[in-house]
KOLVEXKE-368554 format. One line per 5 residues: number of its first residue (from 1); their letters; for each residue x, y, z of N, C-alpha, C. Coordinates in pm, 1 decimal, padded with zeros to 6 digits. Layout:
# KOLVEXKE-368554
NUM> A> X,Y,Z,X,Y,Z,X,Y,Z ~ ...
# end
This chain:
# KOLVEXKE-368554
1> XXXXX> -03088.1,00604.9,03553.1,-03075.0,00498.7,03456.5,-03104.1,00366.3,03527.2 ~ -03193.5,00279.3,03452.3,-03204.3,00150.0,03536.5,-03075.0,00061.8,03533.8 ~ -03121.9,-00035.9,03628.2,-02994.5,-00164.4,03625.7,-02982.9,-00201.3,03516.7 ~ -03064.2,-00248.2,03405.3,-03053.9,-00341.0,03265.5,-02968.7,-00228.9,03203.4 ~ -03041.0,-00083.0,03156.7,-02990.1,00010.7,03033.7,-02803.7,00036.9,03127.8
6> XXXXX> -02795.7,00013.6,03260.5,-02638.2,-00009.4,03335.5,-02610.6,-00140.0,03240.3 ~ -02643.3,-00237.3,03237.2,-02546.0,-00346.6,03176.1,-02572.7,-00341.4,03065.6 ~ -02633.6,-00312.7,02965.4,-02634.8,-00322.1,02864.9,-02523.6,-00197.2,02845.4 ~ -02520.0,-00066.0,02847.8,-02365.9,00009.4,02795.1,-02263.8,-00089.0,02856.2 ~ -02248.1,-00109.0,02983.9,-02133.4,-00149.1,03023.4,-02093.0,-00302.7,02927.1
11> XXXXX> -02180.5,-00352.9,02867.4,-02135.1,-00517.7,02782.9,-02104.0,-00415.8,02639.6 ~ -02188.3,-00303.0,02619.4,-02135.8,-00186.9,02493.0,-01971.0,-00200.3,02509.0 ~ -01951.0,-00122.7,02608.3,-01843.7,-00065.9,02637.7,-01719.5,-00137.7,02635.1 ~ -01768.5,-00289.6,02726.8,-01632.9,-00404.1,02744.0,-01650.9,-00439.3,02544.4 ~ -01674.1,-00471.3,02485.5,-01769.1,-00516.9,02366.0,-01630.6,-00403.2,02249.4
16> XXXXX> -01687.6,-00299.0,02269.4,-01588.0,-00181.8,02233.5,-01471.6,-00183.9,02196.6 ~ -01408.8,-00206.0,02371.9,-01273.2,-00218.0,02398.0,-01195.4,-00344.6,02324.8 ~ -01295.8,-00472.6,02359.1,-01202.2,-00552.6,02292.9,-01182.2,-00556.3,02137.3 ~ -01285.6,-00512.7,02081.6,-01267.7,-00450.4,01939.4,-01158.4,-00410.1,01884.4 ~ -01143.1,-00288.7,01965.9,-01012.2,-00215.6,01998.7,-00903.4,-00255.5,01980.8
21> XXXXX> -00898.1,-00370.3,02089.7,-00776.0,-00445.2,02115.3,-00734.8,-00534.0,02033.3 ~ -00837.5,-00601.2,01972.4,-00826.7,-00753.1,01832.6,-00729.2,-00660.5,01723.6 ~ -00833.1,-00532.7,01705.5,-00770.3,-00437.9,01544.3,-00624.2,-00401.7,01587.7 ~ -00597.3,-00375.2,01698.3,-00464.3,-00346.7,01677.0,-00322.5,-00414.6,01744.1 ~ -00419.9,-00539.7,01763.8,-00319.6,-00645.8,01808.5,-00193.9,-00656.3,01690.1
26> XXXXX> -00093.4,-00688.6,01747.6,-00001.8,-00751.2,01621.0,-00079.5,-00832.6,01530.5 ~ -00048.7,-00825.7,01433.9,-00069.1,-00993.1,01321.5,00073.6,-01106.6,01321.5 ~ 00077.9,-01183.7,01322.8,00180.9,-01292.3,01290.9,00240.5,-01263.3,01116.9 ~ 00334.3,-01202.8,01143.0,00407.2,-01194.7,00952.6,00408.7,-01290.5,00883.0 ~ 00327.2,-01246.5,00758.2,00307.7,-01353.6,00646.4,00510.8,-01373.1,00579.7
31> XXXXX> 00511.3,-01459.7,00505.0,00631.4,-01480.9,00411.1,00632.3,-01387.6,00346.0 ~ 00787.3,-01373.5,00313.0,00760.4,-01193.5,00231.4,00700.0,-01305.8,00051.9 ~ 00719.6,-01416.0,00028.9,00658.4,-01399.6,-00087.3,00458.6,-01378.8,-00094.7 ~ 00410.9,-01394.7,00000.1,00302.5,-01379.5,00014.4,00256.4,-01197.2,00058.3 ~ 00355.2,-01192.2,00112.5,00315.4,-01061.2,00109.8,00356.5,-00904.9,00040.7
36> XXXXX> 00450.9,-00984.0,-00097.6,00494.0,-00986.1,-00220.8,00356.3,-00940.0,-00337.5 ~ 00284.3,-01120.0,-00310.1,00176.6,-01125.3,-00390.3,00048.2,-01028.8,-00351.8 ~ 00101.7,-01009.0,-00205.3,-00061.9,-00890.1,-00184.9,-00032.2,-00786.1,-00193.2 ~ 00106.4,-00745.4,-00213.0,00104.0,-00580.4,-00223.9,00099.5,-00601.1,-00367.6 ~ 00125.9,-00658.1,-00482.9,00100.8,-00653.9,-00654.5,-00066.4,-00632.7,-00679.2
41> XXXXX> -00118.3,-00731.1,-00592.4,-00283.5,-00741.0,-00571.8,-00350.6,-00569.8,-00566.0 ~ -00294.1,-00581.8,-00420.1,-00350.1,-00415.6,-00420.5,-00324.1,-00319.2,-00489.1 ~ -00208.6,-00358.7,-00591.2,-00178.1,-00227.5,-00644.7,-00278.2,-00223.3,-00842.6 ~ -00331.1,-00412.9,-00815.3,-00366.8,-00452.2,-00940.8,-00544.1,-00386.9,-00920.9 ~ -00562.0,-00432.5,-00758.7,-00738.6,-00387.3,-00763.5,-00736.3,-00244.9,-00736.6
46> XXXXX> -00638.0,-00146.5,-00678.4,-00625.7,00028.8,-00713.7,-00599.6,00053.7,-00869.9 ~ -00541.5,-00040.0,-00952.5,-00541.8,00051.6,-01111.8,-00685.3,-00030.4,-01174.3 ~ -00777.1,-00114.9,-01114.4,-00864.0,-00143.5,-01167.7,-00964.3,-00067.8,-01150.7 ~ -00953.7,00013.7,-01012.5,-01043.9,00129.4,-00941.1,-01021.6,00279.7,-00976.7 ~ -00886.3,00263.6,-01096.2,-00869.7,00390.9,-01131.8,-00829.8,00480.8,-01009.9
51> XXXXX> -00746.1,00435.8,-00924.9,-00666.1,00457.7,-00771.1,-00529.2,00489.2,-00793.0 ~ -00480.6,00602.8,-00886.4,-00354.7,00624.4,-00876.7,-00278.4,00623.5,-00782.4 ~ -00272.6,00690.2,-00638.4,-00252.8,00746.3,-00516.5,-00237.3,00596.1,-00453.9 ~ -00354.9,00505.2,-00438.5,-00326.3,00382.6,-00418.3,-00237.5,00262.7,-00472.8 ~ -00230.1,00292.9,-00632.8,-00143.0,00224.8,-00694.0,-00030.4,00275.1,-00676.8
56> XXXXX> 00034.2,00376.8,-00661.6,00160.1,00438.4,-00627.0,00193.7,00387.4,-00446.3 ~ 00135.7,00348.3,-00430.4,00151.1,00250.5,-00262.7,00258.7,00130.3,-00295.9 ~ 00276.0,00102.5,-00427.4,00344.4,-00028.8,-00507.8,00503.9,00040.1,-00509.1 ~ 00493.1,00190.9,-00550.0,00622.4,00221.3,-00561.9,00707.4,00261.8,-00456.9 ~ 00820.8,00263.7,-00432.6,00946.0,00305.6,-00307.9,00977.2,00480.9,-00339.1
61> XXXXX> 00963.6,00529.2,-00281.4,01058.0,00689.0,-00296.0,01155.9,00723.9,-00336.9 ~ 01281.5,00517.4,-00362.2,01349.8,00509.3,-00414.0,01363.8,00471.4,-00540.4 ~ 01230.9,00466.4,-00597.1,01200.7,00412.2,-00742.8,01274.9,00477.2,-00873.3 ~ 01380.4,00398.6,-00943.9,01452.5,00471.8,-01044.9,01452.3,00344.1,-01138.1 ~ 01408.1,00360.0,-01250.3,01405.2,00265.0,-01372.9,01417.4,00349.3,-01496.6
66> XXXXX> 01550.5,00344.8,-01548.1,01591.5,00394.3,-01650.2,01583.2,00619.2,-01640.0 ~ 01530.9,00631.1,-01704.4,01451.2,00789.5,-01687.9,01330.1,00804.9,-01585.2 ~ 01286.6,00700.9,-01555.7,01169.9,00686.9,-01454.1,01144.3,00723.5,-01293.1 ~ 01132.1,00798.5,-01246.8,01085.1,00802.5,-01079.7,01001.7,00821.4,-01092.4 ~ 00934.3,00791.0,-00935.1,00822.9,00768.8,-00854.4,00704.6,00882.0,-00890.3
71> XXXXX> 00765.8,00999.5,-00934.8,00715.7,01168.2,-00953.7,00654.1,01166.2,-01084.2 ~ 00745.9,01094.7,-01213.0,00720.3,01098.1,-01314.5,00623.3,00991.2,-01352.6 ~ 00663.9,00887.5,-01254.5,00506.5,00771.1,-01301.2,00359.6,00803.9,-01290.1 ~ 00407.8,00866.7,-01142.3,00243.4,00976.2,-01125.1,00190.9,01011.3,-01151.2 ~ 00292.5,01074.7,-01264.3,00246.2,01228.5,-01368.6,00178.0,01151.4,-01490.9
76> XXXXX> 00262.6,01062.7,-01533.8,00214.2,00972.5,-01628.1,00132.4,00877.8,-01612.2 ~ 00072.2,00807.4,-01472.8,-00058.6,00732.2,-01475.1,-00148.1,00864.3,-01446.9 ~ -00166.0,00966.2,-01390.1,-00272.1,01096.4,-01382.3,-00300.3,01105.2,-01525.2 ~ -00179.5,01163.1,-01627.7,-00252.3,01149.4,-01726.3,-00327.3,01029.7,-01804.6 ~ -00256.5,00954.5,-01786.3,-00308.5,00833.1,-01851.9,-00455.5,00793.0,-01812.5
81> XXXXX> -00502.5,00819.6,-01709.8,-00640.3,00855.4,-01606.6,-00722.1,00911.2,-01685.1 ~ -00667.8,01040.0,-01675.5,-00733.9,01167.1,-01741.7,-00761.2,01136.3,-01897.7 ~ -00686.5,01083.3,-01932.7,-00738.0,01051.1,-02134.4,-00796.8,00957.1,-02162.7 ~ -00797.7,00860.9,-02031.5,-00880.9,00741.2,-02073.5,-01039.6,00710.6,-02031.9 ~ -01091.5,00813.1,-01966.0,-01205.0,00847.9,-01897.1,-01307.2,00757.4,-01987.8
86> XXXXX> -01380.7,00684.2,-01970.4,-01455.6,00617.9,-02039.6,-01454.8,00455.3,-02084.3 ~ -01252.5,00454.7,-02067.2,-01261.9,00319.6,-02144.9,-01293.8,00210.7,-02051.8 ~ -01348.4,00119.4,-02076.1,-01368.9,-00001.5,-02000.6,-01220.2,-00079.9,-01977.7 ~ -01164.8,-00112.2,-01893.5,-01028.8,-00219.5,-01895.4,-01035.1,-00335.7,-01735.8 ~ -00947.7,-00421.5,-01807.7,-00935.7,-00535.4,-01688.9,-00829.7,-00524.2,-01631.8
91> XXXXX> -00719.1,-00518.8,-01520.4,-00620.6,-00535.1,-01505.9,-00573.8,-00663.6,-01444.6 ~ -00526.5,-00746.3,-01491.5,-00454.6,-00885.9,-01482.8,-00297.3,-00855.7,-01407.0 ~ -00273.3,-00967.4,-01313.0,-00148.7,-00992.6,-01250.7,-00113.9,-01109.9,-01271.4 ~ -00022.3,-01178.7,-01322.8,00017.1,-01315.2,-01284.6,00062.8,-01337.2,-01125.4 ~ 00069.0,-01480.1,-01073.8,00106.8,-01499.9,-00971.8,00267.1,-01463.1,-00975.5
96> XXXXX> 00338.4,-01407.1,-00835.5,00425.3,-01371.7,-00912.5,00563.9,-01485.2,-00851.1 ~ 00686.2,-01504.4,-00916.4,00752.1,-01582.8,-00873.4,00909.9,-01512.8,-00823.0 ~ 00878.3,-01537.5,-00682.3,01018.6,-01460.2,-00625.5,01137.9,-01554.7,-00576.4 ~ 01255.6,-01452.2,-00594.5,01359.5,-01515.6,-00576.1,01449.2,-01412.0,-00467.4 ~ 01562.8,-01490.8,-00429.1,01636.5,-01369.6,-00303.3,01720.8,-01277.2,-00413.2
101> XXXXX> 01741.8,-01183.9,-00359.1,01851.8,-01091.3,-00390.0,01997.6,-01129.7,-00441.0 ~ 02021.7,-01107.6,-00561.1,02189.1,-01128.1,-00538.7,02236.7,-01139.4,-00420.6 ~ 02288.8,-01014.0,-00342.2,02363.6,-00965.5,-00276.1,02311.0,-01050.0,-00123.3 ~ 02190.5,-01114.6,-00119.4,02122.5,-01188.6,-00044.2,02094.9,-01100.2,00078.2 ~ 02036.0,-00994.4,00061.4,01941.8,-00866.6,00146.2,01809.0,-00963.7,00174.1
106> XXXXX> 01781.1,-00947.1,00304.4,01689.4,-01044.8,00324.2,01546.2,-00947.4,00337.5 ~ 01599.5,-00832.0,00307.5,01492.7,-00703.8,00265.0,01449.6,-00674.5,00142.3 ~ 01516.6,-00776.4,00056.5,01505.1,-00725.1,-00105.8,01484.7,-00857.6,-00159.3 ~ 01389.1,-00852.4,-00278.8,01400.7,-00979.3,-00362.5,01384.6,-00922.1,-00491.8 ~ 01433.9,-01008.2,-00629.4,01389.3,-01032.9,-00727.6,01255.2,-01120.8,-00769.7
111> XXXXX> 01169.5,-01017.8,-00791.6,01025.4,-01073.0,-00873.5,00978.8,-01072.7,-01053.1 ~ 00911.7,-01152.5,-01041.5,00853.6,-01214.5,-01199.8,00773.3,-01213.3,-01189.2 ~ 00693.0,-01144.5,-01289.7,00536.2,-01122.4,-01310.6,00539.3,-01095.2,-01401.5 ~ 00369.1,-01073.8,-01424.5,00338.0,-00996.3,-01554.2,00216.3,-00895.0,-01562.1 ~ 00248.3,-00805.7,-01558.0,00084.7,-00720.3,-01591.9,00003.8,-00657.7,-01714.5
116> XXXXX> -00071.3,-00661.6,-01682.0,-00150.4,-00664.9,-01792.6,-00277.5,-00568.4,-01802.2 ~ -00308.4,-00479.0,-01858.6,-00451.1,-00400.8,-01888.2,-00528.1,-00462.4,-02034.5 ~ -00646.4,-00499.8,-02022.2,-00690.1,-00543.8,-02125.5,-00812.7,-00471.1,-02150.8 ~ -00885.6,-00441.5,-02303.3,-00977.2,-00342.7,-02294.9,-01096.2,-00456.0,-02328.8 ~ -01227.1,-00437.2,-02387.2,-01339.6,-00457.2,-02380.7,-01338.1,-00621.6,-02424.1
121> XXXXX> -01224.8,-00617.7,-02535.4,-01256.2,-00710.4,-02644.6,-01128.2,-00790.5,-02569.6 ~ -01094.0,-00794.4,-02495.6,-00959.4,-00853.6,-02398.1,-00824.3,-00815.8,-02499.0 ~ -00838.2,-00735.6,-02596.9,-00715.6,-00666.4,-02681.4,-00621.4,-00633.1,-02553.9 ~ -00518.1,-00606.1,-02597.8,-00443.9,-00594.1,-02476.9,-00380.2,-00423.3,-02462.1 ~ -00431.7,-00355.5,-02404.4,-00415.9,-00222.8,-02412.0,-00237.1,-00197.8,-02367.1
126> XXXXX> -00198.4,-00246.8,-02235.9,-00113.1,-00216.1,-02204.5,-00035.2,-00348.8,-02151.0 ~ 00098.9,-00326.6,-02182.3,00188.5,-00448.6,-02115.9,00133.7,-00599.5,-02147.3 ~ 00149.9,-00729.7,-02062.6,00135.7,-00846.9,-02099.3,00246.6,-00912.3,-02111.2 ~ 00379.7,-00831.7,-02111.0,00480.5,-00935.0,-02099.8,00568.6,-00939.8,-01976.4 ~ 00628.3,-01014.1,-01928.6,00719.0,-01047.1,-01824.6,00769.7,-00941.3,-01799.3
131> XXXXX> 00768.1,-00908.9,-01647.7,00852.1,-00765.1,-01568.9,00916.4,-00860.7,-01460.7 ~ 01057.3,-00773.0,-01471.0,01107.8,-00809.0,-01381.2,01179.6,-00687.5,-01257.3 ~ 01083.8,-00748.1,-01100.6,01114.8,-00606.3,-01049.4,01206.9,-00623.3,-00945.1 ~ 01222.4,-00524.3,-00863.7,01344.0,-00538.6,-00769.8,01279.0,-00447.4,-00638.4 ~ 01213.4,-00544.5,-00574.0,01117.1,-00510.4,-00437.3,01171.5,-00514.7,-00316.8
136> XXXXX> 01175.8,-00391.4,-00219.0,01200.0,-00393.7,-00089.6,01123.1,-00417.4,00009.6 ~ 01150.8,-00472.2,00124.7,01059.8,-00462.6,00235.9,01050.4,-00350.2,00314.2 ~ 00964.2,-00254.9,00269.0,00974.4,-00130.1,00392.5,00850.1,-00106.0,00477.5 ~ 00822.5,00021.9,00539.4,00691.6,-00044.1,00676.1,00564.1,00070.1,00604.3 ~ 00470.5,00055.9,00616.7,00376.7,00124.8,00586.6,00276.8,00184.8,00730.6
141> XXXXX> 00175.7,00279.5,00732.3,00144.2,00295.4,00876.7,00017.0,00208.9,00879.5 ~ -00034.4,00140.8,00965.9,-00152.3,00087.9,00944.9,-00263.5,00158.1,01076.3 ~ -00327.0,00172.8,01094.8,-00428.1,00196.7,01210.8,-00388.3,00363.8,01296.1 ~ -00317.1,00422.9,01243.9,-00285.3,00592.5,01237.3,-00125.1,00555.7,01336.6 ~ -00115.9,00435.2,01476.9,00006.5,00446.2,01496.8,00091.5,00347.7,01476.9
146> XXXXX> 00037.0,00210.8,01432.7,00160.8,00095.6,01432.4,00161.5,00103.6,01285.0 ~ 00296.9,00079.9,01275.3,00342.7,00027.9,01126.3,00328.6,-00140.1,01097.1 ~ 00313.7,-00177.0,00969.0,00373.9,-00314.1,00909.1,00462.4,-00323.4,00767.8 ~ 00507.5,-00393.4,00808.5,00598.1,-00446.2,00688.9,00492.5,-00457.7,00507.3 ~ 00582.8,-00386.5,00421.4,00497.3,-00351.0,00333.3,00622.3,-00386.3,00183.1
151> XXXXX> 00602.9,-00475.5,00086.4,00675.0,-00513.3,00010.3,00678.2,-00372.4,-00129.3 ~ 00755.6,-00285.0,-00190.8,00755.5,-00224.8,-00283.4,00856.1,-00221.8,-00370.2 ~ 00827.3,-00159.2,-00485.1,00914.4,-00166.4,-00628.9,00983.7,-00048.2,-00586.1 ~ 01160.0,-00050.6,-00626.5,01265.8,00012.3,-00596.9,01300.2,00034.7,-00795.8 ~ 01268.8,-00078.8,-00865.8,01306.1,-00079.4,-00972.0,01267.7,-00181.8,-01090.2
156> XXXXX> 01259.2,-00159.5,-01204.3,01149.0,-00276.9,-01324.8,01283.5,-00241.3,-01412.6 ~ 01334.3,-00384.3,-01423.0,01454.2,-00397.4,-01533.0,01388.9,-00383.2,-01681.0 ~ 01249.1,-00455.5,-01738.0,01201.6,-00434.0,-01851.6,01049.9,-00364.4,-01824.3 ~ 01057.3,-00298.6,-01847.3,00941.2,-00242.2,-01808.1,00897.1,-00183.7,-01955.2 ~ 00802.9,-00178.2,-01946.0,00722.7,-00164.0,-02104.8,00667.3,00031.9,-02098.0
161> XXXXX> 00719.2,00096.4,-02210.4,00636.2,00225.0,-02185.3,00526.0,00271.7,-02158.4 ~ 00500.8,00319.6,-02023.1,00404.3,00428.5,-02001.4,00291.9,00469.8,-02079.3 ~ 00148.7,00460.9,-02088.4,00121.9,00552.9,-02157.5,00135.1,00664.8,-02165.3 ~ 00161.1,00730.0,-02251.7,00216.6,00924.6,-02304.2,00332.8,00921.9,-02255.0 ~ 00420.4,00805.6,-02231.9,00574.9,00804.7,-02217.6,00629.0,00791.7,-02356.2
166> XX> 00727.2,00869.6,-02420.1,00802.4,00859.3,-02550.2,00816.1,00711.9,-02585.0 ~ 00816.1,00589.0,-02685.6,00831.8,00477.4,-02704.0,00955.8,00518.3,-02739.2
# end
């Protein structure tokens, strides 16, 4: 191998590594209300992508709202998936506005939002009015070994029915 095709892998190689090193450097933690607003985001651009699996990234393992867990929402956005094959929709988030916890858990807040599915004609297919949820801070895995801090729904005091949930 000549001297040049030697430095050229070896600037590959250093080039590589620090790659490496940037992606799995720590990040500096956002405010949990900001990072509040990006886990609603992601869970708003996965139900716009028709991303159940991804939108269920929004819910806790501890998710209980009324008759509702985490198992049964599943079941009920899959179907809701499955019957709606075709329709065109928007999904809308308001910005959302958080507050601390009663009990003042500096892991938990009370959030205000609103979501929204709208179909062709911006009719409003699903929801549109004020939810109010009850979000934890727990860790998610990022890069196969470090975790980060990851904001999710534990619980939706008004939560509007499901589609193919009983009204």
């Amino acid at each position: 191998m000549s001297k040049v095709s030697k430095i050229v892998v070896a600037l590959c190689l250093l080039l590589l590594v620090a790659a490496g090193i940037w992606s799995l450097a720590p990040r500096p933690a956002a405010t949990p209300e900001l990072q509040i607003a990006e886990s609603l985001q992601e869970a708003a651009d996965a139900a716009q992508a028709g991303h159940v699996s991804a939108m269920m990234d929004l819910i806790s393992e501890d998710f209980k709202s009324g008759m509702l867990n985490k198992a049964r929402m599943r079941l009920l956005l899959n179907n809701a998936k499955s019957s709606g094959r075709g329709v065109k929709y928007d999904v809308k988030i308001t910005p959302p506005k958080v507050l601390e916890s009663a009990d003042k858990d500096p892991k938990q807040r009370v959030v205000f939002t609103s979501a929204s599915v709208l179909g062709d004609g911006s009719e409003t297919l699903w929801g549109g009015n004020q939810l109010t949820l009850v979000m934890r801070q727990e860790s998610r895995r990022r890069n196969l070994f470090f975790t980060e801090p990851h904001w999710r729904v534990i619980s939706i005091a008004n939560m509007p029915p499901l589609p193919g949930e009983a009204e």
